[in-house]
N, CA, C, O and CB atoms as a CASP TS submission, in Angstrom:
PFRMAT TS
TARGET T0000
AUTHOR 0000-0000-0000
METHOD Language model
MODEL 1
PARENT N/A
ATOM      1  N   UNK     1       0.831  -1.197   0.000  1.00  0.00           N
ATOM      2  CA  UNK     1       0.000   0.000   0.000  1.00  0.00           C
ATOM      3  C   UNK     1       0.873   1.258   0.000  1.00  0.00           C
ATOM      4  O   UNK     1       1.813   1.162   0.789  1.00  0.00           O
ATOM      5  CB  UNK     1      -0.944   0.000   1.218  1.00  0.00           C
ATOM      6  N   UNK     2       0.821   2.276  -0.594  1.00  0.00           N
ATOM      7  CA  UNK     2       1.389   2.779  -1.079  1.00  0.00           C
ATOM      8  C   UNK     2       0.561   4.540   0.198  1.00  0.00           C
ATOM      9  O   UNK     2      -0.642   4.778   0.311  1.00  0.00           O
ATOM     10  CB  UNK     2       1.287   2.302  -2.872  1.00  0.00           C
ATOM     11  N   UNK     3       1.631   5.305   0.834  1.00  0.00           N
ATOM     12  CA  UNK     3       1.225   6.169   1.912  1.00  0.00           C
ATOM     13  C   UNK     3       1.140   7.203   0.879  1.00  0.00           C
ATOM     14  O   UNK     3       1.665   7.204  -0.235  1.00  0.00           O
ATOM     15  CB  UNK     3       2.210   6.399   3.287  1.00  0.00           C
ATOM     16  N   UNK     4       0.121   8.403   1.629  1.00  0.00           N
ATOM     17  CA  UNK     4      -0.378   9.531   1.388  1.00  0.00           C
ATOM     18  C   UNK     4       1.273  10.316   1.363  1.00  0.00           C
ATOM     19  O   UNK     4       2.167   9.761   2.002  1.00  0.00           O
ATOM     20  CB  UNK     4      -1.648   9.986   2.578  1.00  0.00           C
ATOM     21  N   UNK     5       1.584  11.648   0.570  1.00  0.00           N
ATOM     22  CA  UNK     5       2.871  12.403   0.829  1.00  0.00           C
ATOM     23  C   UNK     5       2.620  13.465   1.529  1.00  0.00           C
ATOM     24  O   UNK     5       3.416  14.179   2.140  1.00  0.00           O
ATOM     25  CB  UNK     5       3.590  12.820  -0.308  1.00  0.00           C
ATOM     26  N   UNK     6       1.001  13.590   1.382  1.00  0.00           N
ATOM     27  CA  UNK     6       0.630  14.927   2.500  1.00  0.00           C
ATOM     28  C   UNK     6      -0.073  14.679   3.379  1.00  0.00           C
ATOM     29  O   UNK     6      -0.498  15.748   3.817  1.00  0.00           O
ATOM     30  CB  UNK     6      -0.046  16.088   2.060  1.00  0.00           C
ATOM     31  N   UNK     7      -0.603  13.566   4.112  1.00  0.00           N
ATOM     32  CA  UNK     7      -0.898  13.149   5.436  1.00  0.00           C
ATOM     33  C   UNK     7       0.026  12.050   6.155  1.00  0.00           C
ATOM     34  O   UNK     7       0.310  11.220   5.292  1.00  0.00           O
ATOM     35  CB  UNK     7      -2.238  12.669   5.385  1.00  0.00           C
ATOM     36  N   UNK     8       0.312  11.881   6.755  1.00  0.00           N
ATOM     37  CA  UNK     8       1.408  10.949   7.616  1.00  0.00           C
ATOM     38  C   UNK     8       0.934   9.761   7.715  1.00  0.00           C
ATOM     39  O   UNK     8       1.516   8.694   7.518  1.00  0.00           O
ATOM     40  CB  UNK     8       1.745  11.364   9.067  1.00  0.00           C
ATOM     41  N   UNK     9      -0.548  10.029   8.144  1.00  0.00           N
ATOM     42  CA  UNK     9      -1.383   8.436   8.654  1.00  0.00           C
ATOM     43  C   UNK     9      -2.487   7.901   7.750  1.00  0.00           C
ATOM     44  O   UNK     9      -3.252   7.046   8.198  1.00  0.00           O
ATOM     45  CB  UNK     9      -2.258   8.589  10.196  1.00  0.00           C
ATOM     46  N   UNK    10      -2.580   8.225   6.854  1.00  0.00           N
ATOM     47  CA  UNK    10      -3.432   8.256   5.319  1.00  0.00           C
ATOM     48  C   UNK    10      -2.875   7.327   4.503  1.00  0.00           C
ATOM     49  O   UNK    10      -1.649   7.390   4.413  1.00  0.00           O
ATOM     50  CB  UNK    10      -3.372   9.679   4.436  1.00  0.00           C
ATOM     51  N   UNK    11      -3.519   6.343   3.783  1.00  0.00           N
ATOM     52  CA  UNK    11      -3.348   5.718   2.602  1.00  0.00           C
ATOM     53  C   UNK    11      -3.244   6.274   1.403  1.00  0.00           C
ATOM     54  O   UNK    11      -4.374   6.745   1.274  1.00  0.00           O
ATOM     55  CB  UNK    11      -4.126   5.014   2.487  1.00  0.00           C
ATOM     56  N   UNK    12      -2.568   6.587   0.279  1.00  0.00           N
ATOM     57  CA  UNK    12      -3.169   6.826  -0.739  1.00  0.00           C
ATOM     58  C   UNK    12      -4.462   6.369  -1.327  1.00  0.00           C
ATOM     59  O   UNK    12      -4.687   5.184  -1.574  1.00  0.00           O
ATOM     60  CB  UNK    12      -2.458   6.648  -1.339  1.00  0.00           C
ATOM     61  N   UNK    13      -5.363   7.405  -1.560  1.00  0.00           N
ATOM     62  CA  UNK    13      -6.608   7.469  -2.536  1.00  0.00           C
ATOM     63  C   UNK    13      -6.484   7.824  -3.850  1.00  0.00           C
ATOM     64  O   UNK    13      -7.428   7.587  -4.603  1.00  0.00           O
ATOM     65  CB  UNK    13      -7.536   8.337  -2.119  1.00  0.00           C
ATOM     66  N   UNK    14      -5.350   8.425  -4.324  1.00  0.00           N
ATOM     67  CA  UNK    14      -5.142   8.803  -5.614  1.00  0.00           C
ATOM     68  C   UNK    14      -6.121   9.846  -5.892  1.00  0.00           C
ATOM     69  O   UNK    14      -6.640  10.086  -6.982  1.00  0.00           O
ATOM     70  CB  UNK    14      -5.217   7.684  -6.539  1.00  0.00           C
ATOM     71  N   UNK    15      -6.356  10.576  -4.520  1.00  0.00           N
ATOM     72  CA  UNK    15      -7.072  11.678  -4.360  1.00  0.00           C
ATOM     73  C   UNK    15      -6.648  13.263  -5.700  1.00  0.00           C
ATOM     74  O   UNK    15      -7.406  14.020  -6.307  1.00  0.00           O
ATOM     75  CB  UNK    15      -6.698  11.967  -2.612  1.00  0.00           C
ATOM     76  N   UNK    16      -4.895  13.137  -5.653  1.00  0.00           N
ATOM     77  CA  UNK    16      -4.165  13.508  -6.204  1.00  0.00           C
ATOM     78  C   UNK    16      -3.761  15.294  -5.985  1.00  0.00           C
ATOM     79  O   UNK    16      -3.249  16.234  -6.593  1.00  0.00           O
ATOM     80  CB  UNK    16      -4.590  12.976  -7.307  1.00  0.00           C
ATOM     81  N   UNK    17      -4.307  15.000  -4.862  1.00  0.00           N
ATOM     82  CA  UNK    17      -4.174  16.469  -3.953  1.00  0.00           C
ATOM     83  C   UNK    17      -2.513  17.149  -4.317  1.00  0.00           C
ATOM     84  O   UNK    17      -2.234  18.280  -4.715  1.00  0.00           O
ATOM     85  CB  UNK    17      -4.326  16.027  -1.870  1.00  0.00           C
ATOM     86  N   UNK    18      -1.336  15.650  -3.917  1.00  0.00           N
ATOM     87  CA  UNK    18      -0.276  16.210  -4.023  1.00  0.00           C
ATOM     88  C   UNK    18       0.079  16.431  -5.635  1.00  0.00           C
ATOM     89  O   UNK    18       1.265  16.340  -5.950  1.00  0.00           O
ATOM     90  CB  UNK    18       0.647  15.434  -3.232  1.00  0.00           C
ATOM     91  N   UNK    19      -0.602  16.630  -6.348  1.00  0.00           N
ATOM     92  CA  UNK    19      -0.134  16.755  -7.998  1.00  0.00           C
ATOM     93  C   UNK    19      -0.818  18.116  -8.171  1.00  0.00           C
ATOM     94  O   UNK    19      -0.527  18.521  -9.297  1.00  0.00           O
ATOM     95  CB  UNK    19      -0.792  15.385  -9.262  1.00  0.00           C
ATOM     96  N   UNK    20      -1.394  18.757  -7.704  1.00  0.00           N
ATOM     97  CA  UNK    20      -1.968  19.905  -7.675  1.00  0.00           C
ATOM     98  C   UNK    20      -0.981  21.030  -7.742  1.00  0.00           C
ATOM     99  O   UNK    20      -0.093  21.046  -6.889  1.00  0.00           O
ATOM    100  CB  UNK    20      -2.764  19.954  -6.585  1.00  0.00           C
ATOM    101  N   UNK    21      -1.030  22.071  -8.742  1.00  0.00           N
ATOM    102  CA  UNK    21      -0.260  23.346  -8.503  1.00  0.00           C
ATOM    103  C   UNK    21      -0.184  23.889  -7.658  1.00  0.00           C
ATOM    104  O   UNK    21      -1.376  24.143  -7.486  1.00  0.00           O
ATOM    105  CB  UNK    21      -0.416  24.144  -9.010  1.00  0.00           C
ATOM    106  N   UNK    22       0.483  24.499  -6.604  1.00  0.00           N
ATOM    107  CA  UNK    22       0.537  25.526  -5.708  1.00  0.00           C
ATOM    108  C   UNK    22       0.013  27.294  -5.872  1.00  0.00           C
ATOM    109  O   UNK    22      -0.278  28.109  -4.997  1.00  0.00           O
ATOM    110  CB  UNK    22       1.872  25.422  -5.479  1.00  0.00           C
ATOM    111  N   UNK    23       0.047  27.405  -7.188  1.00  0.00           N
ATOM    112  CA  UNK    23       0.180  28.612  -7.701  1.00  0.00           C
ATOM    113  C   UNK    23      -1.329  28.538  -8.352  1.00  0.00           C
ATOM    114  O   UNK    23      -2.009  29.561  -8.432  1.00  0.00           O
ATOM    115  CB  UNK    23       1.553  28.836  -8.696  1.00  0.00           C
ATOM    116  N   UNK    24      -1.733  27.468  -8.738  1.00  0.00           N
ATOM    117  CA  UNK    24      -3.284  27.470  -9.169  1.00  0.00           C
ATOM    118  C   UNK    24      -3.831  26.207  -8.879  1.00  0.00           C
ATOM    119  O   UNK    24      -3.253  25.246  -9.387  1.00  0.00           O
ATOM    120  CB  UNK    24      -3.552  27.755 -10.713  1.00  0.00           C
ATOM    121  N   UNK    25      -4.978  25.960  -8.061  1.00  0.00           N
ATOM    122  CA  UNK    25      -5.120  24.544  -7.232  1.00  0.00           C
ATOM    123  C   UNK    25      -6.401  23.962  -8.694  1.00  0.00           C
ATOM    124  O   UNK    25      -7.204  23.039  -8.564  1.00  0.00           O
ATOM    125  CB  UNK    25      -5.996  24.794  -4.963  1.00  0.00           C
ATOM    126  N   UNK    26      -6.297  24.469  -9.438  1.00  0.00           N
ATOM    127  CA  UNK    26      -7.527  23.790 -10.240  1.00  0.00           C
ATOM    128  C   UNK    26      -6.568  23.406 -11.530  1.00  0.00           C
ATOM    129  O   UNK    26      -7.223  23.207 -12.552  1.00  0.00           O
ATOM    130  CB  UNK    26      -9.074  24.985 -10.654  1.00  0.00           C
ATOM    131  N   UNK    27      -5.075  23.259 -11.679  1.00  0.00           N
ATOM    132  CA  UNK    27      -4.512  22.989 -12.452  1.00  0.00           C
ATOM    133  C   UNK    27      -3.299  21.706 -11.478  1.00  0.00           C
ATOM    134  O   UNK    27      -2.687  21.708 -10.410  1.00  0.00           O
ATOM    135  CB  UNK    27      -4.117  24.395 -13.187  1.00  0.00           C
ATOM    136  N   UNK    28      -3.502  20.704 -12.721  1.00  0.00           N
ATOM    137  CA  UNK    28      -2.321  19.711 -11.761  1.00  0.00           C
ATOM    138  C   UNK    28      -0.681  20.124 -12.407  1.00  0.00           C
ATOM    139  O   UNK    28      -0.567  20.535 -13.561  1.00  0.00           O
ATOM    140  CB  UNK    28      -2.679  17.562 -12.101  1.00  0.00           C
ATOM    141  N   UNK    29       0.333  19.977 -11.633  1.00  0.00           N
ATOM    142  CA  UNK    29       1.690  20.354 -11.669  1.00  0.00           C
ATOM    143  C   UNK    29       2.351  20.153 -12.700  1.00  0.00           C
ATOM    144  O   UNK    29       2.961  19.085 -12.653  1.00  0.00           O
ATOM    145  CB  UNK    29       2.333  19.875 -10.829  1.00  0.00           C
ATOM    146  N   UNK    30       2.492  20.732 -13.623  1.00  0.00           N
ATOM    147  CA  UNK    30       3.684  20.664 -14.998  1.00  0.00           C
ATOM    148  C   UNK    30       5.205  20.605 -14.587  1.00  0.00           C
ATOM    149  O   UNK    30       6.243  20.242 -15.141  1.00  0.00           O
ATOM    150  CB  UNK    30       3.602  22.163 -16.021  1.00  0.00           C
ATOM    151  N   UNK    31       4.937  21.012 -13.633  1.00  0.00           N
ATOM    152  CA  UNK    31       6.853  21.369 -12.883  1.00  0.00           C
ATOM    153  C   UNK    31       7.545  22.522 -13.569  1.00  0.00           C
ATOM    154  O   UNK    31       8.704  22.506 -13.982  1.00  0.00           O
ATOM    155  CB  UNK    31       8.215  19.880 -13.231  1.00  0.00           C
ATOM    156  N   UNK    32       6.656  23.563 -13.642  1.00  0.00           N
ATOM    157  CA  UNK    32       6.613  24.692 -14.127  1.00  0.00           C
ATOM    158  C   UNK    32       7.574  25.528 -13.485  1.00  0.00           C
ATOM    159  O   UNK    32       7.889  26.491 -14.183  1.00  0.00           O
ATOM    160  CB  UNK    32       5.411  25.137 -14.096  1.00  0.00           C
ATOM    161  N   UNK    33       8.175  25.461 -12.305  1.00  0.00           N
ATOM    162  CA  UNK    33       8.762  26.042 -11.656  1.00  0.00           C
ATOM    163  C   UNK    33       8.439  27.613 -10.952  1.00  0.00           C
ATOM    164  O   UNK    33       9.077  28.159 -10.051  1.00  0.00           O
ATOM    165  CB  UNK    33       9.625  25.887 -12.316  1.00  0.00           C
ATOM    166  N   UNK    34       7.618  27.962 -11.452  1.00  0.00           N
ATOM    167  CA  UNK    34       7.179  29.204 -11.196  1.00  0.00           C
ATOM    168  C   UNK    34       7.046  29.509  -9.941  1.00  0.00           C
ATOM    169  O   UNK    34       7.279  30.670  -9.603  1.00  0.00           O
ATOM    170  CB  UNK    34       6.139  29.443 -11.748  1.00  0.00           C
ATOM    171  N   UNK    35       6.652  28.563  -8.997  1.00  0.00           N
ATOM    172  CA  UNK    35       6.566  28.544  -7.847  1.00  0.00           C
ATOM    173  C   UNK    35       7.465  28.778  -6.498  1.00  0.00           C
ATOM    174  O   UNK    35       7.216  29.213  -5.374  1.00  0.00           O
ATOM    175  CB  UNK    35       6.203  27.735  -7.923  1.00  0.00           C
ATOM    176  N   UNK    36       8.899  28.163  -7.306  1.00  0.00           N
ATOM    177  CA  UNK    36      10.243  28.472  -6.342  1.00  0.00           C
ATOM    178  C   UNK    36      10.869  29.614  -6.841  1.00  0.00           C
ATOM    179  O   UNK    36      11.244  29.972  -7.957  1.00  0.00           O
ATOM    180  CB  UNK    36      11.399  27.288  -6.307  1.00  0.00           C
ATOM    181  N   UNK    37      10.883  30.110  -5.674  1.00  0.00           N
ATOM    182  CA  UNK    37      11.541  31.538  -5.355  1.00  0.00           C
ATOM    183  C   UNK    37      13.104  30.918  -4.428  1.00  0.00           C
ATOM    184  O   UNK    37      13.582  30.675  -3.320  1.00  0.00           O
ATOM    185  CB  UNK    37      10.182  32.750  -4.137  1.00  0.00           C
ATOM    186  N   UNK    38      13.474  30.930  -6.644  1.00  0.00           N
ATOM    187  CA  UNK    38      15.104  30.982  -6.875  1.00  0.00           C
ATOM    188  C   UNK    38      15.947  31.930  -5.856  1.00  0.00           C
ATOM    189  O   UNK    38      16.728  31.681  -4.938  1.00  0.00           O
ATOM    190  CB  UNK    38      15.416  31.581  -8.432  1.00  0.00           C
ATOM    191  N   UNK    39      15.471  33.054  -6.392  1.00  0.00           N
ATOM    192  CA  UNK    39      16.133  34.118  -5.388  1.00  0.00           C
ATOM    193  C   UNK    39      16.728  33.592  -3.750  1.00  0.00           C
ATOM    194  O   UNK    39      17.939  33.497  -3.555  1.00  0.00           O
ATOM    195  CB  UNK    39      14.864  35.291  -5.131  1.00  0.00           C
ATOM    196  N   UNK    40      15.667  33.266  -2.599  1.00  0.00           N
ATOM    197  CA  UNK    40      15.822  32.682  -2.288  1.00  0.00           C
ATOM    198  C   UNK    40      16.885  31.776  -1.650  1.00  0.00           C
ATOM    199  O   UNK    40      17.606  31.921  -0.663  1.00  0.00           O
ATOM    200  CB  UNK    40      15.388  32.706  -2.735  1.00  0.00           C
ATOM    201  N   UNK    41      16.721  30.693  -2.637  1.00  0.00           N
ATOM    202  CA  UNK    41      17.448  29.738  -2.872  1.00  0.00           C
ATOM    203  C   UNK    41      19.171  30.100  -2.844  1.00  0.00           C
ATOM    204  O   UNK    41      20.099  29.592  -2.214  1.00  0.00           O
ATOM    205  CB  UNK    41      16.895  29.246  -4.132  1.00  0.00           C
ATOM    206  N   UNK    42      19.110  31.147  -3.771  1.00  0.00           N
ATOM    207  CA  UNK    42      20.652  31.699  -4.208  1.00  0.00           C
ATOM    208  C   UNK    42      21.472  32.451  -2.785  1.00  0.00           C
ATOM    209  O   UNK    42      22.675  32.355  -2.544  1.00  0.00           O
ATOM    210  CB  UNK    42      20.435  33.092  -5.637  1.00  0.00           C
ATOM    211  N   UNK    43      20.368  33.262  -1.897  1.00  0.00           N
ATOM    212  CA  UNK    43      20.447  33.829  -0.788  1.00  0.00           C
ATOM    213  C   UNK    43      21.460  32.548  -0.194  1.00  0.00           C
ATOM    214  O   UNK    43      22.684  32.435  -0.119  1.00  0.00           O
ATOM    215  CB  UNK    43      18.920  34.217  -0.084  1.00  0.00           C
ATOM    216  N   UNK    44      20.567  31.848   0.101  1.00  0.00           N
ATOM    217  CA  UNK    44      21.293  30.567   1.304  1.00  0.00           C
ATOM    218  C   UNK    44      22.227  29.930   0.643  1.00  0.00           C
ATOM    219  O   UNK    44      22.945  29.121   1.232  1.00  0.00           O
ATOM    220  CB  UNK    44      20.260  29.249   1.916  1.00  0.00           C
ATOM    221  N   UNK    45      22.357  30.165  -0.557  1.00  0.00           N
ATOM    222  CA  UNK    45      23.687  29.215  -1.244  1.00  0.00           C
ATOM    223  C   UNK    45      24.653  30.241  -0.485  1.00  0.00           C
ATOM    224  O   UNK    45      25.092  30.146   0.661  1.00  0.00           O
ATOM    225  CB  UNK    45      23.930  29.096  -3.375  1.00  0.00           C
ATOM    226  N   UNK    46      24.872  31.288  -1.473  1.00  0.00           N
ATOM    227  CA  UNK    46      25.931  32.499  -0.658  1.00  0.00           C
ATOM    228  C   UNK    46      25.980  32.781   0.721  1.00  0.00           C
ATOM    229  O   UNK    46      26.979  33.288   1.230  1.00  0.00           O
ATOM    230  CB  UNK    46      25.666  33.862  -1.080  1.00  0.00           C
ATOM    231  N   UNK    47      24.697  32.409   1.534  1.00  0.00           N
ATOM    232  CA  UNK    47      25.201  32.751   3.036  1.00  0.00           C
ATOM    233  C   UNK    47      26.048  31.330   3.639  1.00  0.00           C
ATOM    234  O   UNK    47      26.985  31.383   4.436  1.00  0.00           O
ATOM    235  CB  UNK    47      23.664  33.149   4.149  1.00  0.00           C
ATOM    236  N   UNK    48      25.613  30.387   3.197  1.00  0.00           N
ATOM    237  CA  UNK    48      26.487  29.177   3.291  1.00  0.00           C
ATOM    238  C   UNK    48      28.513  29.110   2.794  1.00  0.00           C
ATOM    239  O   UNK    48      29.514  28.592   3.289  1.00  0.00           O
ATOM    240  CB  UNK    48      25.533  28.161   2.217  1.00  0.00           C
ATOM    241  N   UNK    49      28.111  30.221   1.217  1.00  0.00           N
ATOM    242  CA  UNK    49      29.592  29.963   1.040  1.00  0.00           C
ATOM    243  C   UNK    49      30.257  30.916   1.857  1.00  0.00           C
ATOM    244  O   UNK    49      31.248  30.729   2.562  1.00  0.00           O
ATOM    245  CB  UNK    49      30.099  30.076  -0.424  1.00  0.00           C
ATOM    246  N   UNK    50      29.561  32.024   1.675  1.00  0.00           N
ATOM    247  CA  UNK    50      30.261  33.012   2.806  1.00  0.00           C
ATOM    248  C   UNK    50      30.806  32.593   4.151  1.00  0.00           C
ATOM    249  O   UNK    50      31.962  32.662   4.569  1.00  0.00           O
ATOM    250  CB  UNK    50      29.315  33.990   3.206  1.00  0.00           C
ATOM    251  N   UNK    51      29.621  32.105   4.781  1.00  0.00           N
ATOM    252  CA  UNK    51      30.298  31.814   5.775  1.00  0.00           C
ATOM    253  C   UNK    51      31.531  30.737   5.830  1.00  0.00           C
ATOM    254  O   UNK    51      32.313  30.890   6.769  1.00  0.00           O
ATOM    255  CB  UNK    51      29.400  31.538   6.526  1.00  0.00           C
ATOM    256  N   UNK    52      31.765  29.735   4.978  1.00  0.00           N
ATOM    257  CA  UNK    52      32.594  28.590   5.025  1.00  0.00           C
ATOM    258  C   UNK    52      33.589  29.553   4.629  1.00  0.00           C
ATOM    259  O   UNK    52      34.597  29.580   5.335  1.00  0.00           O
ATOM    260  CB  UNK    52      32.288  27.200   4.136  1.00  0.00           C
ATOM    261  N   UNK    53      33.527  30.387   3.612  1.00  0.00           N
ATOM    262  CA  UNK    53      34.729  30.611   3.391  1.00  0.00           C
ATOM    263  C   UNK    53      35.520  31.860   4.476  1.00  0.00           C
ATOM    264  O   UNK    53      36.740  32.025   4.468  1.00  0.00           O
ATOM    265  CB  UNK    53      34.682  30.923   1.907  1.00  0.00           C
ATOM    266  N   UNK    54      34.648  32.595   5.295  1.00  0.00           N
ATOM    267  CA  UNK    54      35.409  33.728   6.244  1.00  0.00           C
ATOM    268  C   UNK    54      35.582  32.146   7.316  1.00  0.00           C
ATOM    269  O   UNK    54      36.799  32.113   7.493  1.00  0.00           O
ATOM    270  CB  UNK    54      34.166  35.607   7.019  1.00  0.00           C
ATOM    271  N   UNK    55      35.208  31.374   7.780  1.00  0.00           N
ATOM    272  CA  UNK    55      35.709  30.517   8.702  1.00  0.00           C
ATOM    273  C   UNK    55      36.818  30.262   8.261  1.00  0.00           C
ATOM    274  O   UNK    55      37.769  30.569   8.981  1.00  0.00           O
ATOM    275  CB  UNK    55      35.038  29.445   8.985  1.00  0.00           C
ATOM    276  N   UNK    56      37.085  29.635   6.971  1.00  0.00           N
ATOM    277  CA  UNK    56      38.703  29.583   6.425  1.00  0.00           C
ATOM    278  C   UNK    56      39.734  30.290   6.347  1.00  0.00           C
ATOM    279  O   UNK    56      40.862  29.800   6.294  1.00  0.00           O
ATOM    280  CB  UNK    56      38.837  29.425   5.460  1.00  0.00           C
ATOM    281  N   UNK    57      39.367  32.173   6.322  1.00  0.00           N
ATOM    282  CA  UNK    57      40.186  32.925   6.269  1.00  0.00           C
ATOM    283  C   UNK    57      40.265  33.317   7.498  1.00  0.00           C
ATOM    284  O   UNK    57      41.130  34.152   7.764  1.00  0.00           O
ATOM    285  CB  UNK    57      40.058  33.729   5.423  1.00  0.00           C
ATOM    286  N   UNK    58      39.371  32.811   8.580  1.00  0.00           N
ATOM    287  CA  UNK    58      39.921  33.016   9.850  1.00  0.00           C
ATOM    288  C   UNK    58      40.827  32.309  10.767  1.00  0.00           C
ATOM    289  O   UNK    58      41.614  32.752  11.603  1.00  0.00           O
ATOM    290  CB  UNK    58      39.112  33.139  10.410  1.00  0.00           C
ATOM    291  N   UNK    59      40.512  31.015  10.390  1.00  0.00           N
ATOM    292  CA  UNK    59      41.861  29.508  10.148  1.00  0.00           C
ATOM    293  C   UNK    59      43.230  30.174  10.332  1.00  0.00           C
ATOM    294  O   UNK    59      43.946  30.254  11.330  1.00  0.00           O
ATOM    295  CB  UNK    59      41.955  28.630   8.186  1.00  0.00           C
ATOM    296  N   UNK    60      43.407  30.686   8.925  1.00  0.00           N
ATOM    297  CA  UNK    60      44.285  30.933   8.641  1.00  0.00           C
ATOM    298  C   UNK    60      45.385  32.337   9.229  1.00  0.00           C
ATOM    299  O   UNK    60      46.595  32.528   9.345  1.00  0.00           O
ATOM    300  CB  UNK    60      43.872  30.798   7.602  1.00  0.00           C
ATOM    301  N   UNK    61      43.998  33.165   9.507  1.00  0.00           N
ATOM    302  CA  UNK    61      44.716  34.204  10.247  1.00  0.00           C
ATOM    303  C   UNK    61      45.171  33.999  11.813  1.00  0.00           C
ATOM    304  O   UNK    61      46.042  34.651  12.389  1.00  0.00           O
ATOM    305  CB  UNK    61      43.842  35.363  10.182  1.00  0.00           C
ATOM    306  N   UNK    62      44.484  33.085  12.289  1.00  0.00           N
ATOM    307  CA  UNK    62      44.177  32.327  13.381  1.00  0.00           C
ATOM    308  C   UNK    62      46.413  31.468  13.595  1.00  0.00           C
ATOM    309  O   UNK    62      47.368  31.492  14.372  1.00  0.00           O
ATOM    310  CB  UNK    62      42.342  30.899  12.742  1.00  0.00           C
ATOM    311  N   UNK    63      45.907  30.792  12.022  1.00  0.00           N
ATOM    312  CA  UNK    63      47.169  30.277  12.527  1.00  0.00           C
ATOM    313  C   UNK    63      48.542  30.986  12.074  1.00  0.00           C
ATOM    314  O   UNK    63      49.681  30.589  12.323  1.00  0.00           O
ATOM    315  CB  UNK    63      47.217  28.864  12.126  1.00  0.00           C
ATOM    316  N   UNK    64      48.270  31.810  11.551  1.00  0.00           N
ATOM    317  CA  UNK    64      49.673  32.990  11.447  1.00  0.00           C
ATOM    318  C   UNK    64      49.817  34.047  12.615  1.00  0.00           C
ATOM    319  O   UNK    64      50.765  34.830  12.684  1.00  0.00           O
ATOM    320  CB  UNK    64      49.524  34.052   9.991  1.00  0.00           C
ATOM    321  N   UNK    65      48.634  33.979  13.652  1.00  0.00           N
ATOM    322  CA  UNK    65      48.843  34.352  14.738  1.00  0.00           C
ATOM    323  C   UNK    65      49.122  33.761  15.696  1.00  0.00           C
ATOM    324  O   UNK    65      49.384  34.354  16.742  1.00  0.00           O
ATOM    325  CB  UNK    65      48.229  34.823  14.969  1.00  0.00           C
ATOM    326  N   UNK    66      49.136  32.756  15.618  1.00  0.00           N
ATOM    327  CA  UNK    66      49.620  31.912  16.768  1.00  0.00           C
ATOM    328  C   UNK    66      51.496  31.365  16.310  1.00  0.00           C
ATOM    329  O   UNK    66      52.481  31.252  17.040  1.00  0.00           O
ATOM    330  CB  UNK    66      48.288  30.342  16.900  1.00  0.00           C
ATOM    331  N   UNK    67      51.374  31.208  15.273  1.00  0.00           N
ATOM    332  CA  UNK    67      52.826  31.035  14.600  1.00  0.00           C
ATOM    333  C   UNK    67      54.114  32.603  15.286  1.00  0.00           C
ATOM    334  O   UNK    67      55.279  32.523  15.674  1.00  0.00           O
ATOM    335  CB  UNK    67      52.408  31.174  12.391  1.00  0.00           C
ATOM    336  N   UNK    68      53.305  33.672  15.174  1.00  0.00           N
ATOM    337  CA  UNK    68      53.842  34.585  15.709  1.00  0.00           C
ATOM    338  C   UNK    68      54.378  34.591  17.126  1.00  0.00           C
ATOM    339  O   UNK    68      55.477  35.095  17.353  1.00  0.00           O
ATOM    340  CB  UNK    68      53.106  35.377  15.530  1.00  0.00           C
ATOM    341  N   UNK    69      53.430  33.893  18.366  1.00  0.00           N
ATOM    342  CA  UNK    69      53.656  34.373  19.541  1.00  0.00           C
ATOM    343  C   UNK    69      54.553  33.709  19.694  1.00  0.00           C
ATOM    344  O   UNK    69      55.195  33.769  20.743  1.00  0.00           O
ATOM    345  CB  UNK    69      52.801  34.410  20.465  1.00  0.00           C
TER
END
């Protein structure tokens, strides 16, 4: 038996609720994308690299200061 993706404790009925557009509920999902807000997305990529990468350049300053004392 095959579970519901939008109820936890539900069987599938092939109700087909989850194939439904977000952006228009009387149209089922093309994968149109229209819906994800890329932007977004791009935000948390860059706050992710940012941060990995000032942790690295702090590594490093980290260990040319300690090389000093």
């Amino acid at each position: 038996m095959k579970k519901c993706m939008l109820e936890e404790n539900k069987i599938c009925d092939n109700c087909l609720e989850c194939h439904t557009c977000d952006l228009d509920p009387n149209k089922i999902c093309d994968n149109c994308a229209k819906c994800i807000d890329f932007g977004a997305i791009l935000r948390e990529i860059d706050d992710v690299i940012i941060a990995e990468d000032l942790k690295r350049k702090l590594r490093i300053i980290d260990t040319k200061v300690f090389k000093q004392r």
